[in-house]
MIVEX-880136 format. One record per residue: residue in one letter; z, y, x of N, C-alpha, C in turn. Coordinates in steps of 0.2 Angstrom, whole numbers, padded with zeros to 4 digits, always signed. Last residue first. Example, Ala and Ser with C-alpha at 12.3 -4.5 7.8 and 13.67 -1.06 7.14 Angstrom:
S+0035-0011+0064+0036-0005+0068+0039+0000+0064 A+0039-0028+0066+0039-0022+0062+0039-0016+0066 
//
This chain:
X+0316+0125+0775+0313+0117+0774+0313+0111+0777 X+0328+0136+0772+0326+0132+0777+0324+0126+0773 X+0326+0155+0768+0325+0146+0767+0324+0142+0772 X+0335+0168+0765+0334+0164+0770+0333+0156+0767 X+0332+0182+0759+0335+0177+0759+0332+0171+0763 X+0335+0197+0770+0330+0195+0763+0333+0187+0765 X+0347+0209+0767+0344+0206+0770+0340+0201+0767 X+0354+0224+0765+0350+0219+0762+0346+0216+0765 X+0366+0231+0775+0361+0232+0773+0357+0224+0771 X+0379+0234+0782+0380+0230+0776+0371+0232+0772 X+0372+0247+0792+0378+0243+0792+0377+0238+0782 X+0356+0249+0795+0362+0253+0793+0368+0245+0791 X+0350+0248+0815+0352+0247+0804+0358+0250+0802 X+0345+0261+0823+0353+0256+0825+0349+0254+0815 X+0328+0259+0828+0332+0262+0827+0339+0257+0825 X+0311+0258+0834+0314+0253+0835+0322+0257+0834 X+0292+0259+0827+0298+0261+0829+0304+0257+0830 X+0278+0264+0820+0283+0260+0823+0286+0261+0828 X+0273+0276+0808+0273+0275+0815+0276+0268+0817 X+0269+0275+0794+0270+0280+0796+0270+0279+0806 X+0262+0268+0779+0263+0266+0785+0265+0272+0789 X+0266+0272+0764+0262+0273+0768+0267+0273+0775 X+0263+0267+0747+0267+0264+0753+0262+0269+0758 X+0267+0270+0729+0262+0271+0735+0265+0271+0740 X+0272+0263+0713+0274+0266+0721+0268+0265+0725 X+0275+0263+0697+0270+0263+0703+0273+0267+0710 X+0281+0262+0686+0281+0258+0689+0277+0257+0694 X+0281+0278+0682+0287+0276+0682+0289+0268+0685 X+0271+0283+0698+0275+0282+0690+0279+0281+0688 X+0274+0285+0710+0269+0289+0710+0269+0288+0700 X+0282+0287+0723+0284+0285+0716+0279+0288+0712 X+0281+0284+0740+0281+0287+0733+0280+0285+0729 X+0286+0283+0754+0286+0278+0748+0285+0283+0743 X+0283+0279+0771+0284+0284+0766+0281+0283+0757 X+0292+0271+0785+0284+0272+0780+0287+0278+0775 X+0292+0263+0801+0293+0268+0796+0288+0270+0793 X+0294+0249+0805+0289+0252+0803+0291+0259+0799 X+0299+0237+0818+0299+0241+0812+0296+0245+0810 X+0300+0224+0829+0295+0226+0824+0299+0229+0818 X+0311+0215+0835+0307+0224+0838+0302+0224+0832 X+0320+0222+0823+0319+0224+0830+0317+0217+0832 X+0315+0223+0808+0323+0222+0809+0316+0221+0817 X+0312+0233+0790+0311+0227+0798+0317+0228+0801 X+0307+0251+0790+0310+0244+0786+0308+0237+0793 X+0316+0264+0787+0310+0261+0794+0313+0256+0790 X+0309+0280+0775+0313+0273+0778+0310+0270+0784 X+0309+0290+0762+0306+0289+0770+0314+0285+0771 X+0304+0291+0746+0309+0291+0749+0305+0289+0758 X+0299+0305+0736+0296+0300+0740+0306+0298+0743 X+0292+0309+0717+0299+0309+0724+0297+0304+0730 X+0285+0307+0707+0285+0312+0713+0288+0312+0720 X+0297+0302+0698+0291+0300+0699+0288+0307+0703 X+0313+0298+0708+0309+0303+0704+0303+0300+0704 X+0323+0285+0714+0320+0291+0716+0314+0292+0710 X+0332+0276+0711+0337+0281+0710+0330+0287+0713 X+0321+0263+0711+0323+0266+0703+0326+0273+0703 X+0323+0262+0725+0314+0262+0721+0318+0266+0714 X+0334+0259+0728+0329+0265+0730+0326+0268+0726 X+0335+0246+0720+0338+0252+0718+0338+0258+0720 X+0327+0238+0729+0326+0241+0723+0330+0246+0720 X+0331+0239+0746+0332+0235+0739+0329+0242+0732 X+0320+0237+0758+0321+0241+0754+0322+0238+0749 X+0323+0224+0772+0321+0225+0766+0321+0230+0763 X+0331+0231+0784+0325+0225+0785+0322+0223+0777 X+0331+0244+0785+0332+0240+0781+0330+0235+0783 X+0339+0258+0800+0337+0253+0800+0339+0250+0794 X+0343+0274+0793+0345+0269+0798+0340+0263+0795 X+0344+0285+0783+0343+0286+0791+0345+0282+0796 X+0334+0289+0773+0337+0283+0774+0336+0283+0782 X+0331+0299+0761+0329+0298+0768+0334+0296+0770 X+0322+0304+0746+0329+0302+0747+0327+0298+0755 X+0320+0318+0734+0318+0315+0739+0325+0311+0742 X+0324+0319+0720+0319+0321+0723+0314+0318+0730 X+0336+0305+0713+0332+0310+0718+0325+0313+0718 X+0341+0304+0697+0337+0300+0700+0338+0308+0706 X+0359+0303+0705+0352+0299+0704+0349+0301+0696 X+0370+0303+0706+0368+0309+0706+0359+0306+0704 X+0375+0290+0709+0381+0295+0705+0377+0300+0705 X+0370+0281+0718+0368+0282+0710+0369+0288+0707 X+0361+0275+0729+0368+0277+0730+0367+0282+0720 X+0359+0260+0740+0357+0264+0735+0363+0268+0735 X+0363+0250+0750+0360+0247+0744+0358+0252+0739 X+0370+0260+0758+0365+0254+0761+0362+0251+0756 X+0381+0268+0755+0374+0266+0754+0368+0264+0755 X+0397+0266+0755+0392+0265+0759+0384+0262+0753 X+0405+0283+0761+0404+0277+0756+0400+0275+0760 X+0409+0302+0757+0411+0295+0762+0410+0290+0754 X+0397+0313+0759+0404+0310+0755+0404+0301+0756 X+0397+0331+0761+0396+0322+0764+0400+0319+0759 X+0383+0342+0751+0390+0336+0749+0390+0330+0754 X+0377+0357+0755+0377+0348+0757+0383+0345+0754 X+0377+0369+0756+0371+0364+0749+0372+0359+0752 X+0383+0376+0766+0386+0376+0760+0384+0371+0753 X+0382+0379+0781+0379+0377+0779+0381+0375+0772 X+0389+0386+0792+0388+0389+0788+0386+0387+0782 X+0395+0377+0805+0386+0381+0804+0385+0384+0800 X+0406+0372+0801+0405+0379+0804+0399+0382+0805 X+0401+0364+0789+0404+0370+0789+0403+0376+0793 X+0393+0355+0799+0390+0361+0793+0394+0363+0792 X+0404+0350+0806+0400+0354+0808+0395+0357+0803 X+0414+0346+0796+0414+0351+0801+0410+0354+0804 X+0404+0333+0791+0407+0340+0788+0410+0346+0790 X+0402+0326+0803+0396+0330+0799+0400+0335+0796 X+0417+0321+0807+0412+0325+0811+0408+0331+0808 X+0421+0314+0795+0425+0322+0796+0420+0325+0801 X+0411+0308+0794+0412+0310+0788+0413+0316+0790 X+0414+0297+0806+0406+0302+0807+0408+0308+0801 X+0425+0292+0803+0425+0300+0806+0419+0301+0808 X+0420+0286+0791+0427+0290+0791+0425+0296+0796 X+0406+0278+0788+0412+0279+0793+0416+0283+0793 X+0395+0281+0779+0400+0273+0779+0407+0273+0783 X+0391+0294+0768+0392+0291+0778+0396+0286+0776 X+0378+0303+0764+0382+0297+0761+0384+0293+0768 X+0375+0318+0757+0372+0311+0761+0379+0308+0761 X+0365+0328+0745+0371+0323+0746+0370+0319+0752 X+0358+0345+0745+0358+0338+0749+0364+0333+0748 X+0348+0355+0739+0353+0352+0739+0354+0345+0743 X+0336+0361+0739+0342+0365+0735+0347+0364+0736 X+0329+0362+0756+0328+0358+0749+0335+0363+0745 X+0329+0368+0767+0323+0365+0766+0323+0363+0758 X+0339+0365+0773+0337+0373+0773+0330+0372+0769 X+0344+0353+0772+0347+0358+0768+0343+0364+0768 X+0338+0348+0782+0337+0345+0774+0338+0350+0773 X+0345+0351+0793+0338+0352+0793+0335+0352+0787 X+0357+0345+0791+0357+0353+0791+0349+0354+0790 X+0355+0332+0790+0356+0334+0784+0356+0341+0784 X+0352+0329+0805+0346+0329+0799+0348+0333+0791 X+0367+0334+0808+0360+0338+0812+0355+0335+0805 X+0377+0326+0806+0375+0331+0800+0368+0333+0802 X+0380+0315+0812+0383+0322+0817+0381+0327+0810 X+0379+0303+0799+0379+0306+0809+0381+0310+0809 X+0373+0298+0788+0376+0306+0791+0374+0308+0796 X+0368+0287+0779+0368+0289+0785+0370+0297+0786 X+0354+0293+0766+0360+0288+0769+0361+0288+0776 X+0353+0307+0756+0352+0308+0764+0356+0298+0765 X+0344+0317+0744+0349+0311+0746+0348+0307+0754 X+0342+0331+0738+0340+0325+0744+0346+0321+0743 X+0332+0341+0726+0339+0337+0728+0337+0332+0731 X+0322+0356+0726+0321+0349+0726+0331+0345+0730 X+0317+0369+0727+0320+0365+0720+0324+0360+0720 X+0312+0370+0739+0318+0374+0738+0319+0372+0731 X+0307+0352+0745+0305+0360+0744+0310+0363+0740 X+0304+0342+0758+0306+0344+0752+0305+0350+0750 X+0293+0333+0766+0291+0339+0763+0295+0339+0758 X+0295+0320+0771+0299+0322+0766+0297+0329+0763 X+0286+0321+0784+0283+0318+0779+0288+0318+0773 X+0294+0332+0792+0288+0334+0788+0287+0330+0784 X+0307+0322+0795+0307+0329+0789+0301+0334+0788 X+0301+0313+0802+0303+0311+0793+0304+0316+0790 X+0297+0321+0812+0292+0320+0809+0293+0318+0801 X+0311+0324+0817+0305+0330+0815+0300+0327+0810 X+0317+0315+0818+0318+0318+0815+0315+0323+0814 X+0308+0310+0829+0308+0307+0825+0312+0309+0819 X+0311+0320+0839+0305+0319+0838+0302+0312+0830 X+0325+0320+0843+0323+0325+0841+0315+0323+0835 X+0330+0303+0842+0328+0304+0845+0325+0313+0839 X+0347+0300+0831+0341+0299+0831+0337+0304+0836 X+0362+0299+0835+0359+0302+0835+0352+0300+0835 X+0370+0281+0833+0367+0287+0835+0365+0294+0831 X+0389+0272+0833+0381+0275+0829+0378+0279+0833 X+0400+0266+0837+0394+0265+0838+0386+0268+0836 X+0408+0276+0832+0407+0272+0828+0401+0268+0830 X+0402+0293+0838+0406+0287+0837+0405+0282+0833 X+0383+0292+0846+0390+0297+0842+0394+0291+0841 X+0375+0295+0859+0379+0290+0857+0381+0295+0852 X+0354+0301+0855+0363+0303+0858+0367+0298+0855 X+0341+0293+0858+0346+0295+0855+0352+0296+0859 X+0327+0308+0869+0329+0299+0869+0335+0297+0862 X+0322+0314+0875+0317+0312+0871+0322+0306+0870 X+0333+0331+0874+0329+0326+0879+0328+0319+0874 X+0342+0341+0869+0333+0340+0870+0329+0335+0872 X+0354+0337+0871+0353+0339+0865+0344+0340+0864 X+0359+0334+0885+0354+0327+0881+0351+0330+0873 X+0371+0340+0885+0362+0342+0893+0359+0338+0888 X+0380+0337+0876+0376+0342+0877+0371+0343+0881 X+0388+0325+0878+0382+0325+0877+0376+0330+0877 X+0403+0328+0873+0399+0326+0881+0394+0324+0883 X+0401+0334+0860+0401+0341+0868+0400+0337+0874 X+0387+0328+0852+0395+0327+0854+0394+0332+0860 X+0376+0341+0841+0379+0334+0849+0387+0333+0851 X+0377+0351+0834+0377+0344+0831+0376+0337+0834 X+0373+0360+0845+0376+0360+0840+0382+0356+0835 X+0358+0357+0847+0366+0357+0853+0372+0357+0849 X+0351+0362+0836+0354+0354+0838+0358+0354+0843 X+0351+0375+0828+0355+0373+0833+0358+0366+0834 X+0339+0379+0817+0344+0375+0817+0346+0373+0824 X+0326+0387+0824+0334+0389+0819+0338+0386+0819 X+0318+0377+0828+0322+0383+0832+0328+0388+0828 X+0316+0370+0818+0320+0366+0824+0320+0374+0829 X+0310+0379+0809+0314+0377+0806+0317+0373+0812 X+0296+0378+0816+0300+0386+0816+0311+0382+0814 X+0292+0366+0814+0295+0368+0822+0296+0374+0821 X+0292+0368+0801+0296+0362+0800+0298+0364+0809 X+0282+0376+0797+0287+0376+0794+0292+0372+0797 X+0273+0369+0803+0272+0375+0807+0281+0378+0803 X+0266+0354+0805+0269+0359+0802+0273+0366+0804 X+0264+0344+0815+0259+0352+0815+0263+0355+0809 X+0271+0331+0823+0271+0336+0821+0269+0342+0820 X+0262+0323+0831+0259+0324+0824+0266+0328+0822 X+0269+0325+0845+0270+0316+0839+0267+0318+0833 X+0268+0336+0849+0262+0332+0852+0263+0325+0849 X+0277+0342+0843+0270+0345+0842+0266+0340+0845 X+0287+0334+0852+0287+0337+0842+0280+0337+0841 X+0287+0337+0866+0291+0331+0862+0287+0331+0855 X+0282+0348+0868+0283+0343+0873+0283+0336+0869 X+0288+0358+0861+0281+0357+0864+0278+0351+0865 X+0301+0356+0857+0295+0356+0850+0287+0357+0855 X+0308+0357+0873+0305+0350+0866+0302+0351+0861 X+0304+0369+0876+0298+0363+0878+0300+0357+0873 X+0312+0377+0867+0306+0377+0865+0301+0371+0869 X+0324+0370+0872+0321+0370+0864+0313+0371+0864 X+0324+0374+0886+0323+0368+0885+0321+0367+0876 X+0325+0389+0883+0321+0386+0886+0319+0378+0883 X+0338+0389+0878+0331+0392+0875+0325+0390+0876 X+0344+0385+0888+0346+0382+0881+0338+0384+0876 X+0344+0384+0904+0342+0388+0899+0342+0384+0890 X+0358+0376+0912+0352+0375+0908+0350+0381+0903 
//
């Protein structure tokens, strides 16, 4: 497999024709080395349109939906992420080149040791993994710049809404399969939020996540 090759056809192929134009963001997916951030017995799939298994049951997110949450995130080199979900690191390596700093927050032990080996050895220095579960918020550094929830809510609990900046957006798919919605949430006061509908889509939820209350009549 030309490795080169194939990158370039997925930001062609894949990336630039899902409404990613940011010209910032397909430079920045040929820097960052997502083979990389693939399990080794999934390397041919590091391009292809689909998710990669990682352990613990969890995925890798399809290339192209990764592109697009880190254009509508538009962090900038000031700016502190809070990332829920890990995985393999690969989004959080994306964050990092892009904003000052990165926390992301992994529920799983060896997603934990995975992601942090592999930014290490990518050289990657402004991320903090740090084991826990944030599926309800994550506080100890709060409030965020930007905060990007890398797995299925069927609701967004409020303490999103509060751990992020007047400015700050957080990016989420909210719903439960088959209907989800990835949107993008800014905080536009200290009690106004702007919603914006982004694509529909169908991703793994995040483990121990807020589910809305259930009445029967």
């Amino acid at each position: 497999m030309n490795i080169e090759q194939a990158r370039f056809n997925m930001i062609e192929q894949q990336i630039r024709t899902w409404d990613v134009l940011d010209q910032d963001v397909l430079d920045l997916l040929m820097i960052v080395k997502r083979e990389v951030f693939v399990p080794a017995a999934y390397t041919a799939l590091a391009f292809v349109d689909t998710e990669i298994p990682l352990p613990c049951g969890q995925n890798m997110l399809m290339p192209k939906f990764e592109a697009r949450i880190l254009q509508e995130a538009a962090p900038k080199k000031h700016e502190h992420v809070l990332e829920i979900g890990t995985g393999s690191g690969y989004m959080a390596a994306l964050l990092a080149y892009r904003a000052r700093h990165v926390t992301t927050v992994e529920i799983e032990p060896e997603l934990q040791a995975m992601a942090q080996r592999n930014l290490r050895d990518y050289g990657i220095d402004n991320v903090d993994v740090v084991p826990g579960d944030g599926a309800r918020g994550w506080s100890s550094a709060a409030p965020y710049d930007v905060i990007v929830i890398s797995g299925a809510l069927p609701v967004l609990p409020d303490d999103f809404l509060a751990q992020v900046k007047v400015g700050g957006r957080i990016l989420c798919v909210i719903g439960v399969a088959p209907a989800m919605t990835a949107q993008v949430i800014t905080r536009v006061s200290d009690i106004g939020y702007s919603t914006v509908n982004l694509f529909e889509t169908v991703i793994t939820p995040l483990r121990n996540a807020l589910t809305p209350s259930q009445f029967t009549f």
